[in-house]
N, C-alpha and C positions, 0 to 999 in steps of 0.2 A: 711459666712460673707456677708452682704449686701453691696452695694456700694456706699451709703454715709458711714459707718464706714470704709472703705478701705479709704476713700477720705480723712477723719479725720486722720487717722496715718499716709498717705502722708504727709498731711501737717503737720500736726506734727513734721515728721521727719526731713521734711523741715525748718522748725522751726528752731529746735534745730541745723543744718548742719549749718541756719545763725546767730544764735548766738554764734557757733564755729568761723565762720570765724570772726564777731564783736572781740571772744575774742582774735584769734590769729594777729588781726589786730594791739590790743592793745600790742601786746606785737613784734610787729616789724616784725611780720614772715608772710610772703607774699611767696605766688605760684601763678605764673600769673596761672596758669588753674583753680582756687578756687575762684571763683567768683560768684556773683549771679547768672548770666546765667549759669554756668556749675551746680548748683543748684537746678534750673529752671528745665534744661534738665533731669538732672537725678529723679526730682519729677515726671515729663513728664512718662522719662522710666517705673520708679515704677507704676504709672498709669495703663500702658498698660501690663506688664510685670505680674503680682501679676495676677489677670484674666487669661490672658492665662495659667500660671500655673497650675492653680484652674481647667479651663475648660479642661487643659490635662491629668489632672487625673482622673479628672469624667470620658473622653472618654476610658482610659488604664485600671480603675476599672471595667468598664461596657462590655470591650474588652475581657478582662483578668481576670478571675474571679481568685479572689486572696483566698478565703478560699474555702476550702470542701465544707463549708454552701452553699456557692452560686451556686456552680458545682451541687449541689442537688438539688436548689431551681431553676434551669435554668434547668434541666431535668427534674424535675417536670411539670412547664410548661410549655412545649413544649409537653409531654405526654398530659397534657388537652386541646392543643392547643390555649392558650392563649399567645404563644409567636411564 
């Protein structure tokens, strides 16, 4: 997933988190912590959050070779000296 579509379901979600709060506003139900800035923040989070996850598994797949395949294809190469 590239990083403008990551940026798109942010905001997305974002979206929709403030048109939760619009509709619970209409109907009297208030949490002082649900606010646009706590919103904000948590779009923030997901920003940074989503990536590092992404780039943590890349690093644990490439660590930790998770199928037989790999453990063959990483002795392999090391046999022809290409790794």
């Amino acid at each position: 997933m590239d990083a403008d579509r990551l940026k798109q379901y942010v905001a997305l979600f974002g979206g929709w988190l403030s048109a939760l709060l619009l509709y619970l506003g209409t109907l009297n139900v208030k949490f002082e912590w649900f606010d646009q800035d706590s919103i904000t923040a948590l779009e923030t989070l997901l920003m940074a959050t989503i990536p590092f996850a992404v780039a943590m598994y890349g690093v644990y797949k490439n660590s930790y070779r998770l199928s037989k395949k790999a453990k063959e294809q990483e002795e392999t190469l090391k046999r022809h000296g290409l790794k």
